[in-house]
C-alpha positions, 0 to 999 in steps of 0.5 A: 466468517472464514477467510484464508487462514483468519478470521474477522470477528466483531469484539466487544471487549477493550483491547490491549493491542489493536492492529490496523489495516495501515499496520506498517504505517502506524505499528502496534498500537498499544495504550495504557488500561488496556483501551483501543486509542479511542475507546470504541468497539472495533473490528479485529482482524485475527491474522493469518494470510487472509489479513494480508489478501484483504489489505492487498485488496483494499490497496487495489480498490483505492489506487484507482481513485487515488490515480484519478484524484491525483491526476484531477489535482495536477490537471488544475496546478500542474504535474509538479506542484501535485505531487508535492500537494499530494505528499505534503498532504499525506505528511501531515494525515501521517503526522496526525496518525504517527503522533498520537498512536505510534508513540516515541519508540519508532524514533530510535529505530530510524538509524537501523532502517537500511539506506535505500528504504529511505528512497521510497518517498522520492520514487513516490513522488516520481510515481505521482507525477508520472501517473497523472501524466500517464492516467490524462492520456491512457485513461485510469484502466489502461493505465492500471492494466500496464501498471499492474502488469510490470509491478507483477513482472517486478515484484517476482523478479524481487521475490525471486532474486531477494532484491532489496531484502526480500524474502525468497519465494521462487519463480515457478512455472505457475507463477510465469504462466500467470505473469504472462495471462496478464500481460496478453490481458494488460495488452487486450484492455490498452489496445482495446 
């Protein structure tokens, strides 16, 4: 089965390195003998940009939940103590993921992570709070439309001028074009 430059493919084999879906999270995951981490028949996927379409793919398709669980949390012990429920919670699945598959290696690479990449877990808990307060009142579909229309916005900005150690890709007149059909779409489904 094709799909954009890879391929998913069912093994039967053991692997010795298993890559996953939350790669970033979690790395390679490598264990000794050559076994998966739990020994069972896995779902590889062969890299190329399809791999990545596909994790951008599942990203979307779970933040609207994610929204909405969030907000349901909130809504019952407030904006505040969610986001801290939310981030704790999400601690100690990371912790039960880190522990045991990511080894001992990643510790001695914490001192060369640039200083601003450590900012993500405070914007993230700022996220947190600012969409349950934004999804209680606009609903979850004109708040991902308005949400998804400025992360566009931003995020050619950060390709284009390599903000926060971006790679370049340009903006181009295909790209704009696009940015601007969402906007005019984000507008339609908020005023609608």
């Amino acid at each position: 089965m094709r799909f954009r430059g890879g391929r998913l493919r069912l093994t039967w084999e053991y692997r010795r390195r298993l890559r996953v879906a939350t790669s970033n999270f979690v790395g390679d995951l490598r264990r000794p003998g050559g076994t998966t981490p739990l020994g069972r028949r896995l779902f590889v996927w062969d890299g190329g940009i399809g791999a990545e379409m596909l994790h951008a793919l599942l990203f979307g398709l779970c933040l609207p939940f994610v929204v909405r669980m969030n907000e349901s949390l909130s809504r019952v012990i407030g904006h505040l103590p969610g986001a801290w429920a939310v981030h704790a919670t999400g601690a100690v699945f990371g912790a039960a993921l880190l522990l045991p598959f990511a080894g001992r290696q990643w510790v001695g690479a914490v001192s060369h992570a640039p200083w601003w990449s450590w900012l993500g877990g405070v914007i993230g808990c700022a996220m947190v709070v600012l969409a349950t307060r934004g999804v209680s009142t606009l609903g979850i579909a004109s708040f991902t439309a308005l949400t998804v229309a400025i992360q566009l916005v931003v995020s050619a900005g950060i390709d284009h001028f390599g903000w926060v150690g971006a790679e370049l890709h340009p903006l181009t007149l295909t790209r704009t074009v696009g940015i601007a059909l969402l906007g005019l779409g984000a507008t339609l489904v908020v005023r609608g």
